[in-house]
Structure formats: C-alpha cells, structure tokens
N, C-alpha and C positions, 0 to 999 in steps of 0.2 A: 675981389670976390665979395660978395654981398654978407653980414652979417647974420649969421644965424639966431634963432629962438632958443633956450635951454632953458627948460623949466624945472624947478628940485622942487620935488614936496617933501617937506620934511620939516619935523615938528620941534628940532633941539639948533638951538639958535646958532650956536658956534659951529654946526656942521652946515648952517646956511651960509656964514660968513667966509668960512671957507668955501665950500664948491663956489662962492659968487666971486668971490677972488679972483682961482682957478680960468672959471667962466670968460670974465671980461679981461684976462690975460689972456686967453686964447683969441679974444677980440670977436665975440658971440652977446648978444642982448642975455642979460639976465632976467627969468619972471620964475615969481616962488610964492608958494602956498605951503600954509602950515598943515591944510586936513584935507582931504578927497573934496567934501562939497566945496570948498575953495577951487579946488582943482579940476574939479570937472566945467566951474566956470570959464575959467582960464583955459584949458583946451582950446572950449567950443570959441573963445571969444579971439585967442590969439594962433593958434595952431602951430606949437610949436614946434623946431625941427626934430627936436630928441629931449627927453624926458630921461631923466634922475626919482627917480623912485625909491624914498624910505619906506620900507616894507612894514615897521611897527610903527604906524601913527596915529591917530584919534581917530574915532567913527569909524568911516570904511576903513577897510585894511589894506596896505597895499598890494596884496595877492590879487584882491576885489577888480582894485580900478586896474592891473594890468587885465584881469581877466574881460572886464567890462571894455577897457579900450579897445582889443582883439577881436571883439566879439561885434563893434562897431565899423562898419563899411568904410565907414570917412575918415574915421583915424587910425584904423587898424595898422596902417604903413609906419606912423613916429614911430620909433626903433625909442628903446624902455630900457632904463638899465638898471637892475636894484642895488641898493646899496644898501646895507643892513646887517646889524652886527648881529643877526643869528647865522651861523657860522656854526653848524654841529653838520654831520653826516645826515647828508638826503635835503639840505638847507636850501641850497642852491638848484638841486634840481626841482624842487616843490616853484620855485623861484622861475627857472626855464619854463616847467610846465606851463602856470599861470600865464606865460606870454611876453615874461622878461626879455629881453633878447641878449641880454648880457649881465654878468653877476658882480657887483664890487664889493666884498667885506669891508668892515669899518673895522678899526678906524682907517679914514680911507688916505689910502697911498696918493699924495700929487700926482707922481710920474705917471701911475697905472689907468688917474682918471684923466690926465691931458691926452694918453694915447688913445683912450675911449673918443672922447670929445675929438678927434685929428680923424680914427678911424670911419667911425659914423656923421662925421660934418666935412670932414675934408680937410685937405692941407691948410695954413692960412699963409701970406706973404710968401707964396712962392715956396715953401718948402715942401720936401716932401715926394 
C-alpha cells in the first residue's frame, strides 16, 4: 500500500514529536507546520492525505483553516481531525461545525490517534 501524507499543524513542539512518531509508525510520510500561513503552503504544495489540526495556534486559527479548507473545491475531501486541549462543553461541536471531521482532545491518547490514522488512511501491512 502506498504511503500516505499526514500533516500536524501545530505549534508546541512536543505534541509535534509525538504525533510524528505515531505517524511514521504507522508507516505514513510526516509534513508539519507550526502556523496556518505555513500550512496553507503545505497543502497547496503537497496534498496531503489527512490533516491533524491544533485548533489554538498563531495567526489564523484553526476553526479558520478547517473552515477555509471546506470551503475550497480542491481540498474540501482531506478528512481534518482537531486535536485541541479545549475540551469544555459545545468544544468539539464548534470543532465539527468548522469542518473537522473528527475530534481528538489533548493530551492526546496514542491508541485513539492510530485508530484515527488506520480509520481515515486505511489498514497498513495487511491488517485490519
């Protein structure tokens, strides 16, 4: 099976080194931007399969770039997953609104974001 793309935007270092761990144990290319104008580079340039989305990051926000993603023909399909340690009532669904297509609270569970990654990219090595 071909390797996938997985982009994290996200701005606090140690939650990059993790998901990029995660990532390339799952046997998927890693690409990560710290801030939305990073990342809309990155998109346009690389298209990747599924995006990891820190919801509280510099500049745009990440509500913004799901919503701008959605709102875009060409990449409206990458499947967006937030990840973000606001975690109060109504968080997650402000979160779906925007265009997430899926919610992970931080700090974030391994198991909960390989099943993400397995769900929305597919099995890898035959399992599954």
């Amino acid at each position: 099976m071909a390797r996938k793309r997985v982009l994290c935007i996200e701005d606090n270092v140690s939650n990059m080194r993790l998901v990029g761990r995660i990532v390339e144990a799952e046997k998927h290319d890693f690409l990560m931007a710290a801030d939305g104008a990073a990342a809309f580079g990155l998109i346009e340039q690389e298209r990747p399969d599924l995006i990891l989305l820190d919801i509280n990051i510099p500049g745009i926000s990440g509500l913004e770039i799901a919503r701008r993603l959605k709102a875009n023909e060409a990449l409206s399909t990458i499947p967006i997953i937030a990840t973000t340690a606001n975690v109060l009532i109504g968080d997650r669904e402000m979160c779906l609104e925007a265009g997430c297509d899926a919610y992970l609270p931080k700090p974030l569970d391994v198991r909960e974001l390989q099943e993400i990654l397995r769900e929305y990219l597919g099995r890898v090595n035959g399992r599954g």
